[in-house]
Biopython code that builds the backbone (N, CA, C, O; Angstrom):
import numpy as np
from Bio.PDB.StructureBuilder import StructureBuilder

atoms = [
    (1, "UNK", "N", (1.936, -111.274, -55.800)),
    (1, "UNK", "CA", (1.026, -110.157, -55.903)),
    (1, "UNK", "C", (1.579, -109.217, -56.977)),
    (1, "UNK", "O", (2.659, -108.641, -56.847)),
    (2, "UNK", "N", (0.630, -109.069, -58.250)),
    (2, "UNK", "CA", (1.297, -107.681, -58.505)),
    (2, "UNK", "C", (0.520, -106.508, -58.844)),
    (2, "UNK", "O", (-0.671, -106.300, -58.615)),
    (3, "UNK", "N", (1.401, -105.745, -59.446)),
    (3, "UNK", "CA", (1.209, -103.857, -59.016)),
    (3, "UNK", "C", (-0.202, -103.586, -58.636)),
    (3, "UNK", "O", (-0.590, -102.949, -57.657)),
    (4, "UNK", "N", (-1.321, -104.499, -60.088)),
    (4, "UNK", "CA", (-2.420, -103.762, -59.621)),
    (4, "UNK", "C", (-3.261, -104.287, -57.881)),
    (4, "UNK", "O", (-4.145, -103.620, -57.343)),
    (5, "UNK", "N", (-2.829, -105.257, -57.460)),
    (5, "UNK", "CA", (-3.142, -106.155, -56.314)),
    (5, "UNK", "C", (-3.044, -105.374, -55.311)),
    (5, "UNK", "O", (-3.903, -105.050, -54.491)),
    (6, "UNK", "N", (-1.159, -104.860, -55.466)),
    (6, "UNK", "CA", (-0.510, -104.278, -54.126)),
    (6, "UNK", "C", (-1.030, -102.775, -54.373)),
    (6, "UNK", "O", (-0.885, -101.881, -53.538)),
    (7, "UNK", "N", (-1.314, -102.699, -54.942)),
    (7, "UNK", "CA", (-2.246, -100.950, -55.472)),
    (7, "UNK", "C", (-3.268, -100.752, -54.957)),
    (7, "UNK", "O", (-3.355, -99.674, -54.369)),
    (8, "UNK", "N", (-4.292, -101.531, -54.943)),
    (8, "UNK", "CA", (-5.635, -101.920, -54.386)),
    (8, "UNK", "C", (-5.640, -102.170, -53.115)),
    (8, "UNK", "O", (-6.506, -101.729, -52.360)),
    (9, "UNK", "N", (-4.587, -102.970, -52.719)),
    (9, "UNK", "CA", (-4.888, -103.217, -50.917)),
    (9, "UNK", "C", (-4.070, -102.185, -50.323)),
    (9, "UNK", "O", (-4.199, -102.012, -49.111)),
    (10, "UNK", "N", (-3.075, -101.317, -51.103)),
    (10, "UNK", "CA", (-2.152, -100.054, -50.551)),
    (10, "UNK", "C", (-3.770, -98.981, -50.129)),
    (10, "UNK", "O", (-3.993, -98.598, -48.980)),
    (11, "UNK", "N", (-4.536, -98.726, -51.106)),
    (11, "UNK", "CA", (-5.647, -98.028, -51.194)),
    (11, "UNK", "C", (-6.610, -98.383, -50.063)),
    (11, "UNK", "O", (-7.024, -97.487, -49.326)),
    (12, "UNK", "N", (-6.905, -99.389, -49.930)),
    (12, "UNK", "CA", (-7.811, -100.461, -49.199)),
    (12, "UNK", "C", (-7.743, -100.110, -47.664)),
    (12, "UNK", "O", (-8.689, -100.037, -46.880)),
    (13, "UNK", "N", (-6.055, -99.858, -47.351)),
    (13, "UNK", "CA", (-5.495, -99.940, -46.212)),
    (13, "UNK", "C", (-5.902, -98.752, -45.890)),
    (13, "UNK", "O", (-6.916, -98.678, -45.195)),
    (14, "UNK", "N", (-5.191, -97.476, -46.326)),
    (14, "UNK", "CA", (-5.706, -96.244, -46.210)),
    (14, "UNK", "C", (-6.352, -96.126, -46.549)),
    (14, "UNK", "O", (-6.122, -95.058, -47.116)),
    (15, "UNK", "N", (-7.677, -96.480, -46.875)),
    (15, "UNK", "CA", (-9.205, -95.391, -47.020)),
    (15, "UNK", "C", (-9.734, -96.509, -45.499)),
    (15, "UNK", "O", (-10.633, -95.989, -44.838)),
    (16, "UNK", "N", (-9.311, -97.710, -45.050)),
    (16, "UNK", "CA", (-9.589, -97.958, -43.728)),
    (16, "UNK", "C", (-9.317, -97.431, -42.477)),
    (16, "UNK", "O", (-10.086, -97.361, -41.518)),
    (17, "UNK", "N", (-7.490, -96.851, -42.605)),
    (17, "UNK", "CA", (-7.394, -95.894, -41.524)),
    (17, "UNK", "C", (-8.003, -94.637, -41.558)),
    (17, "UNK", "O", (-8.456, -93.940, -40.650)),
    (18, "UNK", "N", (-7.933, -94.469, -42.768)),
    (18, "UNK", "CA", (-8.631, -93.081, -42.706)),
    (18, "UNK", "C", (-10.002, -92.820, -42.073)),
    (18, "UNK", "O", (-10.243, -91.768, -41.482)),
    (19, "UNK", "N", (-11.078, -94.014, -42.244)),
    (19, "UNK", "CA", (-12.215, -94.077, -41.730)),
    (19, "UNK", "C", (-12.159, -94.350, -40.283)),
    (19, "UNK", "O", (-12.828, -93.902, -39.352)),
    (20, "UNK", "N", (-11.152, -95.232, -40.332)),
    (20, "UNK", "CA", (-11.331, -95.399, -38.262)),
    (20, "UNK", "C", (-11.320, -94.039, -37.595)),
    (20, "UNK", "O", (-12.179, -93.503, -36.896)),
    (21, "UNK", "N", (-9.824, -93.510, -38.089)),
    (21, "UNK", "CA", (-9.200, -92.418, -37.583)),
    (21, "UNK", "C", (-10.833, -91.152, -37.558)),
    (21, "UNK", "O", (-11.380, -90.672, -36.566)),
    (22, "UNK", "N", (-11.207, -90.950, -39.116)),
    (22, "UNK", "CA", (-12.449, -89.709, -39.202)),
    (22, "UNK", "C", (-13.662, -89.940, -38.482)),
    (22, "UNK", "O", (-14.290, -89.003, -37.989)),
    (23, "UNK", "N", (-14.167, -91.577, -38.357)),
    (23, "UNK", "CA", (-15.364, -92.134, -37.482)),
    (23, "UNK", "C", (-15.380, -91.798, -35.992)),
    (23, "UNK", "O", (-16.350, -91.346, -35.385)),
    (24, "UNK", "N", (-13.649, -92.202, -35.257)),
    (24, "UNK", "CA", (-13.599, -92.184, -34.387)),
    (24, "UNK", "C", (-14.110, -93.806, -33.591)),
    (24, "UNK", "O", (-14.508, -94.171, -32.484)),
    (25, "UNK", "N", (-13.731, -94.580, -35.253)),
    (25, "UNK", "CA", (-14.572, -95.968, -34.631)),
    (25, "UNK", "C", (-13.818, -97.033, -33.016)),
    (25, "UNK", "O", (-12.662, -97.451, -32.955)),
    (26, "UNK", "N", (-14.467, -97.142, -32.366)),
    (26, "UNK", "CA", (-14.029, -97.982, -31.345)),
    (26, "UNK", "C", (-13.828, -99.501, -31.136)),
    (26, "UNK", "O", (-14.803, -100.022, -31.677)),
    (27, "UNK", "N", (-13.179, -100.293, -30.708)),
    (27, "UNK", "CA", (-13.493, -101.586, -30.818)),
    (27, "UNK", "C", (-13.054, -102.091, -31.919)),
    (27, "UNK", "O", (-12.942, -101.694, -33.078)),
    (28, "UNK", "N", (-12.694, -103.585, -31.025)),
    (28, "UNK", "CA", (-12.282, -104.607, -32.358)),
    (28, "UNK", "C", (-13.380, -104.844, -33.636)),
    (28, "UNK", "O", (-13.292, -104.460, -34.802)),
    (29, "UNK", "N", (-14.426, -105.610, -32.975)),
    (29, "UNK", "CA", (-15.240, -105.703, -34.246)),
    (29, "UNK", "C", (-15.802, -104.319, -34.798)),
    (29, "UNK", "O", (-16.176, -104.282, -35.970)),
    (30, "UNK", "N", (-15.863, -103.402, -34.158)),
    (30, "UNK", "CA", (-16.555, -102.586, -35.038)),
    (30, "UNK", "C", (-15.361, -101.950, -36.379)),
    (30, "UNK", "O", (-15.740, -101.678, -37.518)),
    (31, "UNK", "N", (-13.444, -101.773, -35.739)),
    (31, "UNK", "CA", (-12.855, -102.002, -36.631)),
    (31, "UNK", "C", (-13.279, -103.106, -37.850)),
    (31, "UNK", "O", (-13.662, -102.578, -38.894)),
    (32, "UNK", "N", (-13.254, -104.253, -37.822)),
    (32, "UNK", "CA", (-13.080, -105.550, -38.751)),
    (32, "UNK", "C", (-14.379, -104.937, -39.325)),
    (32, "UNK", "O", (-14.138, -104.622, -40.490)),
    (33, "UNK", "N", (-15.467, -104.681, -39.044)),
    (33, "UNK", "CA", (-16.847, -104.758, -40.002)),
    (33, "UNK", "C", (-16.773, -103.026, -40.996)),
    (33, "UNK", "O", (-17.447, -102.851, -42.012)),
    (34, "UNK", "N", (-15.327, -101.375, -40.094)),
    (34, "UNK", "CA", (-14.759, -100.798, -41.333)),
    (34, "UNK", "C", (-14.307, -101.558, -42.085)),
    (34, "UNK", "O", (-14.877, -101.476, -43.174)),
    (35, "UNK", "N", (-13.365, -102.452, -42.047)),
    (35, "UNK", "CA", (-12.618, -102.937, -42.312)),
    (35, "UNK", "C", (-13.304, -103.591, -44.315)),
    (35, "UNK", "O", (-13.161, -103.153, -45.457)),
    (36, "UNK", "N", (-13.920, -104.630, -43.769)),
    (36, "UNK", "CA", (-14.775, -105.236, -44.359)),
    (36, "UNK", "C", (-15.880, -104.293, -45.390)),
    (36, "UNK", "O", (-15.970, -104.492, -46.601)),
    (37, "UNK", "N", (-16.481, -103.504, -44.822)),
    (37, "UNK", "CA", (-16.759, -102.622, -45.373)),
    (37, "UNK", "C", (-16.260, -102.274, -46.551)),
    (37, "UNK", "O", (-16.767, -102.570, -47.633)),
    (38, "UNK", "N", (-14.747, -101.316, -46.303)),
    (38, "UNK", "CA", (-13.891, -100.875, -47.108)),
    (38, "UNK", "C", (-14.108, -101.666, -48.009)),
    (38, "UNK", "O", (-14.975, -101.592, -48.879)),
    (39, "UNK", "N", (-13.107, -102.688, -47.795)),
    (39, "UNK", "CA", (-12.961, -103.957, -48.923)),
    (39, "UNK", "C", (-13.933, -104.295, -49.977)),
    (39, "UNK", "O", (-13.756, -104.447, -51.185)),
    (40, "UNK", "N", (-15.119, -104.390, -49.176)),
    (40, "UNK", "CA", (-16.274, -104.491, -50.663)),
    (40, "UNK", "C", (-16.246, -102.948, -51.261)),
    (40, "UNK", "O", (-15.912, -102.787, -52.435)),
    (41, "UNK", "N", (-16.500, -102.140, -50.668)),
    (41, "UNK", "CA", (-16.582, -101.228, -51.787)),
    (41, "UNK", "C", (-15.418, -100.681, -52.453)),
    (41, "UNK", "O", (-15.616, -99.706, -53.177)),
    (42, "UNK", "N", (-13.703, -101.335, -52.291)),
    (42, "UNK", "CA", (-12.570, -101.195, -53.645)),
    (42, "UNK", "C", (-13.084, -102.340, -53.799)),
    (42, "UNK", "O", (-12.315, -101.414, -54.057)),
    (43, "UNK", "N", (-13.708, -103.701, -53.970)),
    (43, "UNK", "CA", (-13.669, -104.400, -55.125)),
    (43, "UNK", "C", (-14.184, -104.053, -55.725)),
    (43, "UNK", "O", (-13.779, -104.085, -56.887)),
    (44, "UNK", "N", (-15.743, -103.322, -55.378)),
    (44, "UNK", "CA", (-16.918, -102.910, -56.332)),
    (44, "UNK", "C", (-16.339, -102.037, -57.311)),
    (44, "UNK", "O", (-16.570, -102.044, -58.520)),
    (45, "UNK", "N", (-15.342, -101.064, -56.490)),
    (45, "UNK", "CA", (-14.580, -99.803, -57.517)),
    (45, "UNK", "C", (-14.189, -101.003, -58.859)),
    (45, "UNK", "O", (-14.829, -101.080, -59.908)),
    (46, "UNK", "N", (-13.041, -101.826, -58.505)),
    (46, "UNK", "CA", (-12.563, -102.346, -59.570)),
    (46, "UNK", "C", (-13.542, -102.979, -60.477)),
    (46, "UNK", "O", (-13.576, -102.644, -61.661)),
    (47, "UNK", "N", (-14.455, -104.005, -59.927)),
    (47, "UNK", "CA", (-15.607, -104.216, -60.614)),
    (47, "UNK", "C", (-16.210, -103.506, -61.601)),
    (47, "UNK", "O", (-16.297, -103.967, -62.739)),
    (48, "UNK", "N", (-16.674, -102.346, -61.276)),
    (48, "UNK", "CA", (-17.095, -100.809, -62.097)),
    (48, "UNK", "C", (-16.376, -100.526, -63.176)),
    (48, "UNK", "O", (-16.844, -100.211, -64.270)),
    (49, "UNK", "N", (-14.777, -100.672, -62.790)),
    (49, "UNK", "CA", (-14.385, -99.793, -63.555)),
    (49, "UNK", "C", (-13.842, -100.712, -64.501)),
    (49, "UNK", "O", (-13.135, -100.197, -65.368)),
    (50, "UNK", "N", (-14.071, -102.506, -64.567)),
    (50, "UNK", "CA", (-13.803, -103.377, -65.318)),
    (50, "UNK", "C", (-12.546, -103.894, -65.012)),
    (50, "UNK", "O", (-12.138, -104.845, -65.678)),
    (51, "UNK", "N", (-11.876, -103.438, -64.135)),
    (51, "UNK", "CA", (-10.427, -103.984, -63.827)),
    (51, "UNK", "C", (-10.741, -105.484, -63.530)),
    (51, "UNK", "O", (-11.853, -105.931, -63.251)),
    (52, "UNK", "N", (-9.563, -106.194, -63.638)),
    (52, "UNK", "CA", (-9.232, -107.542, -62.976)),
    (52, "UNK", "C", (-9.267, -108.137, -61.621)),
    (52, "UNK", "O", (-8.274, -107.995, -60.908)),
    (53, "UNK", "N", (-10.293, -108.784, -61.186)),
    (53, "UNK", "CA", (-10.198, -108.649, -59.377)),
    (53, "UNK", "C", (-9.272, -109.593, -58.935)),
    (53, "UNK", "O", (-9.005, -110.428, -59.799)),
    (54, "UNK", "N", (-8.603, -109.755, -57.704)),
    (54, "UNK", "CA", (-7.229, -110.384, -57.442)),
    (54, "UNK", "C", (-7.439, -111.928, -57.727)),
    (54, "UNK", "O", (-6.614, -112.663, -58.271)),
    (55, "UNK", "N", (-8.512, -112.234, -57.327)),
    (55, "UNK", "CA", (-8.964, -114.369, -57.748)),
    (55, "UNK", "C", (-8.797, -114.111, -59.253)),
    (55, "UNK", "O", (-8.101, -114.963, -59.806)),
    (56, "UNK", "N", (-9.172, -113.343, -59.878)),
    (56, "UNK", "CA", (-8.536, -113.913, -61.198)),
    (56, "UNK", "C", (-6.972, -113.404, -62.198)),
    (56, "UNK", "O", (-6.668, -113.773, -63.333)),
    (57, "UNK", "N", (-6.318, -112.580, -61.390)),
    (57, "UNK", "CA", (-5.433, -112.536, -61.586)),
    (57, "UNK", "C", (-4.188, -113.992, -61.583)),
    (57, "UNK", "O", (-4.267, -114.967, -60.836)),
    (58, "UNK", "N", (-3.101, -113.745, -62.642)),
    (58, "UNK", "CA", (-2.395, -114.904, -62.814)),
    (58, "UNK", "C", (-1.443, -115.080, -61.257)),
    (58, "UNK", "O", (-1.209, -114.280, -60.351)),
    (59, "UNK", "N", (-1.084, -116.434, -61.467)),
    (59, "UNK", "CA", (-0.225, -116.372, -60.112)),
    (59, "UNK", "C", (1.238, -117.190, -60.427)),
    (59, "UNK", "O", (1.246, -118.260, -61.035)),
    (60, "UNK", "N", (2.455, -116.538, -59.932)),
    (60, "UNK", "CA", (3.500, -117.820, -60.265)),
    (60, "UNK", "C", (3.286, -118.909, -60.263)),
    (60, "UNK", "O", (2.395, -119.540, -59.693)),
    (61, "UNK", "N", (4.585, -119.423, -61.299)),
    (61, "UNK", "CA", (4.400, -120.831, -60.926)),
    (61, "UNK", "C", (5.131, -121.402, -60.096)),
    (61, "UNK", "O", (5.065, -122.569, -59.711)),
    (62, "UNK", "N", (5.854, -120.585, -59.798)),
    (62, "UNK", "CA", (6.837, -120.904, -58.403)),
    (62, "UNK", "C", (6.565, -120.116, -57.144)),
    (62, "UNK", "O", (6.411, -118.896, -57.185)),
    (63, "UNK", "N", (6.491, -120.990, -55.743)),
    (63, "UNK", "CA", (6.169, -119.615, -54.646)),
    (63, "UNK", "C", (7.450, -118.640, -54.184)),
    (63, "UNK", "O", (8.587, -119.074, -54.370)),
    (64, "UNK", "N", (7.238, -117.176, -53.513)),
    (64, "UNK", "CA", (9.013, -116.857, -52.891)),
    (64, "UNK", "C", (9.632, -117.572, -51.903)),
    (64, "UNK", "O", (10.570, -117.237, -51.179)),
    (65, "UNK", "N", (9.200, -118.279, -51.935)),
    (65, "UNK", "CA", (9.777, -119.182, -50.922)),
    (65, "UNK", "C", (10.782, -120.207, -51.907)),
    (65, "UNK", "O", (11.993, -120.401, -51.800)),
    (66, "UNK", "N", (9.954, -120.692, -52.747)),
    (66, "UNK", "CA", (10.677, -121.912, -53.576)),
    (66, "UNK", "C", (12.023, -121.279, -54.509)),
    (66, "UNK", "O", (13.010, -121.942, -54.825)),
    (67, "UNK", "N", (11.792, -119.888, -54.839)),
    (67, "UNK", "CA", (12.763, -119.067, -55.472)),
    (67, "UNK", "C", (13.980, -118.598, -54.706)),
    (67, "UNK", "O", (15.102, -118.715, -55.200)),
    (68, "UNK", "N", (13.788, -118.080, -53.534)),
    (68, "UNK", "CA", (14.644, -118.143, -52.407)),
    (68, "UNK", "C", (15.473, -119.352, -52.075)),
    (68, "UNK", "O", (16.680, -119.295, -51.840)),
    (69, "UNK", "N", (14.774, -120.414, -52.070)),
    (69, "UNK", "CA", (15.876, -121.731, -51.887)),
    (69, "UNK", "C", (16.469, -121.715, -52.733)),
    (69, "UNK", "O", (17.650, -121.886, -52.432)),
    (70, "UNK", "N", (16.224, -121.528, -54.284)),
    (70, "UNK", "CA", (16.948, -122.109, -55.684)),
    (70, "UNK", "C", (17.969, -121.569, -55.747)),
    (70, "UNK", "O", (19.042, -122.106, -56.021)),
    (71, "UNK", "N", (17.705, -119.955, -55.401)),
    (71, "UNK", "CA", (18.755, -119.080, -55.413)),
    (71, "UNK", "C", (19.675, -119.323, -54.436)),
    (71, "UNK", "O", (20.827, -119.242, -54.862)),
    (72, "UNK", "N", (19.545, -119.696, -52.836)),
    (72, "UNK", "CA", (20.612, -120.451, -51.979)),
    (72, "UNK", "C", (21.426, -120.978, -52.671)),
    (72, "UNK", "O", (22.544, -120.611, -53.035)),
    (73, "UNK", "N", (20.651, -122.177, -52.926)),
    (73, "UNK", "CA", (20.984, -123.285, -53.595)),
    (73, "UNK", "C", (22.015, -123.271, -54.742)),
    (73, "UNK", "O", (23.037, -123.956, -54.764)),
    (74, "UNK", "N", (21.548, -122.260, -55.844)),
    (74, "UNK", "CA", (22.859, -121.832, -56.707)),
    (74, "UNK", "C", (24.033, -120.986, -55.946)),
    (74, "UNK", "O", (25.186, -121.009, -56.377)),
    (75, "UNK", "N", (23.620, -120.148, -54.646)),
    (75, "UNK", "CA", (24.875, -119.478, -54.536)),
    (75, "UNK", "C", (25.743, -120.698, -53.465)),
    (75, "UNK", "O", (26.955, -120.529, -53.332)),
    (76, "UNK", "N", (25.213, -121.646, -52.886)),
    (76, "UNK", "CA", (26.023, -122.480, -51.934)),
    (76, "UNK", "C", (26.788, -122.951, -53.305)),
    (76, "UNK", "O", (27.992, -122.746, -53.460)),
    (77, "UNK", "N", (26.055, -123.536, -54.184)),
    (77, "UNK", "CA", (26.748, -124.197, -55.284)),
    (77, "UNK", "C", (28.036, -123.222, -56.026)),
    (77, "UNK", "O", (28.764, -123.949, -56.702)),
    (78, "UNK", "N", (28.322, -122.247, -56.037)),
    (78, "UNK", "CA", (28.991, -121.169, -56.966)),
    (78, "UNK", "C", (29.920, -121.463, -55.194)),
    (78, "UNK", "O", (30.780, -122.334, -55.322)),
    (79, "UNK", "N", (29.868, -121.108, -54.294)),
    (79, "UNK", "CA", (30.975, -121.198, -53.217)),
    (79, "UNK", "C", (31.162, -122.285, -53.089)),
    (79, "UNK", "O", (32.362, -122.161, -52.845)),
    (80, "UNK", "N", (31.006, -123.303, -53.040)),
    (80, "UNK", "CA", (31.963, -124.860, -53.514)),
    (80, "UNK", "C", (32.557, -124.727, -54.651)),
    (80, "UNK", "O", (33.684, -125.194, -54.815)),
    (81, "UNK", "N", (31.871, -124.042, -55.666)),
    (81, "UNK", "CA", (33.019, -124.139, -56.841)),
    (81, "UNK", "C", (34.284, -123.407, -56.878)),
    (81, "UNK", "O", (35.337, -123.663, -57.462)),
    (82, "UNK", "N", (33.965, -122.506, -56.174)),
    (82, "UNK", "CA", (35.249, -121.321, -56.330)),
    (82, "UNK", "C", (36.261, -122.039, -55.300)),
    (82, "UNK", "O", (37.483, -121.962, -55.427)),
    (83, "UNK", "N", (35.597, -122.765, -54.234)),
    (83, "UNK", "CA", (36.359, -123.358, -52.819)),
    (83, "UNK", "C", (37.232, -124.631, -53.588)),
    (83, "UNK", "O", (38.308, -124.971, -53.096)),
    (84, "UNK", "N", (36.703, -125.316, -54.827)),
    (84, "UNK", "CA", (37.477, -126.018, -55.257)),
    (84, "UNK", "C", (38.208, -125.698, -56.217)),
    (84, "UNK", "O", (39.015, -126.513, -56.664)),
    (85, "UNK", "N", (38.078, -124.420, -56.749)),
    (85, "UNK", "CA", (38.735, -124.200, -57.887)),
    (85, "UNK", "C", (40.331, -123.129, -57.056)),
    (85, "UNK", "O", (41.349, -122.689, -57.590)),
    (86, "UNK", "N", (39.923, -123.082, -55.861)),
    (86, "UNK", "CA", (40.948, -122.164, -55.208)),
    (86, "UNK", "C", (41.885, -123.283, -55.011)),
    (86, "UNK", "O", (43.077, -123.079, -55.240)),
    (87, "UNK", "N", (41.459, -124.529, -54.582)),
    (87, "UNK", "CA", (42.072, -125.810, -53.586)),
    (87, "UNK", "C", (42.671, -126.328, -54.829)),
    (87, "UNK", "O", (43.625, -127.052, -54.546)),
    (88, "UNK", "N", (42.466, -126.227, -56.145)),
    (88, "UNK", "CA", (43.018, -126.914, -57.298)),
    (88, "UNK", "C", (44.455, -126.486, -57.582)),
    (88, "UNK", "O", (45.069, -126.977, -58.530)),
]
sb = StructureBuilder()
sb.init_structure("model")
sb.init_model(0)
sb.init_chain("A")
sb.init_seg("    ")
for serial, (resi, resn, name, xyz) in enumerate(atoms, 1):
    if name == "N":
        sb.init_residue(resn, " ", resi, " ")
    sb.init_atom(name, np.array(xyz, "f"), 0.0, 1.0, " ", f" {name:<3s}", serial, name[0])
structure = sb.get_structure()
C-alpha cells in the first residue's frame, strides 16, 4: 500500500466513525451500508479530483511476507558466518 492508498482509507476510516458516532447509527448492517457508503463517496472524491484509484495503482513485486523471509534468511546466513568465522 502506499501513502496515497493508506491516506485514503486513514480518511475513509474516520469520516466512517465519525458518521456512526454523529448518526447515532445502530446495528451491524446498518454500520456496513455507513460503511459502504463512505467508501463510494472517497473514491468518487479521488475520481473528481483525478487522483489514481487503489486497482490501478502499482504493486510490488515481492509480497511482505516474501521480504521478511529473505531478510531471515540473510540474517540466519550472516550468524553462521560469524559462528564459523569465530570457530576458525
Amino acid at each position: 500500500m502506499n501513502e496515497d492508498e493508506l491516506v485514503a482509507n486513514l480518511f475513509r476510516i474516520n469520516q466512517t466513525k465519525q458518521k456512526l458516532l454523529r448518526d447515532n447509527i445502530q446495528g451491524e448492517n446498518n454500520a456496513k451500508n455507513v460503511h459502504y457508503e463512505v467508501g463510494k463517496k472517497v473514491r468518487k472524491a479521488i475520481a473528481d479530483i483525478g487522483g489514481m484509484m487503489p486497482e490501478e495503482m502499482p504493486t510490488p513485486k515481492k509480497s511482505l511476507k516474501e521480504l521478511e523471509r529473505e531478510k531471515k534468511q540473510l540474517a540466519d546466513k550472516k550468524k553462521r558466518k560469524l559462528v564459523a568465522e569465530t570457530i576458525e
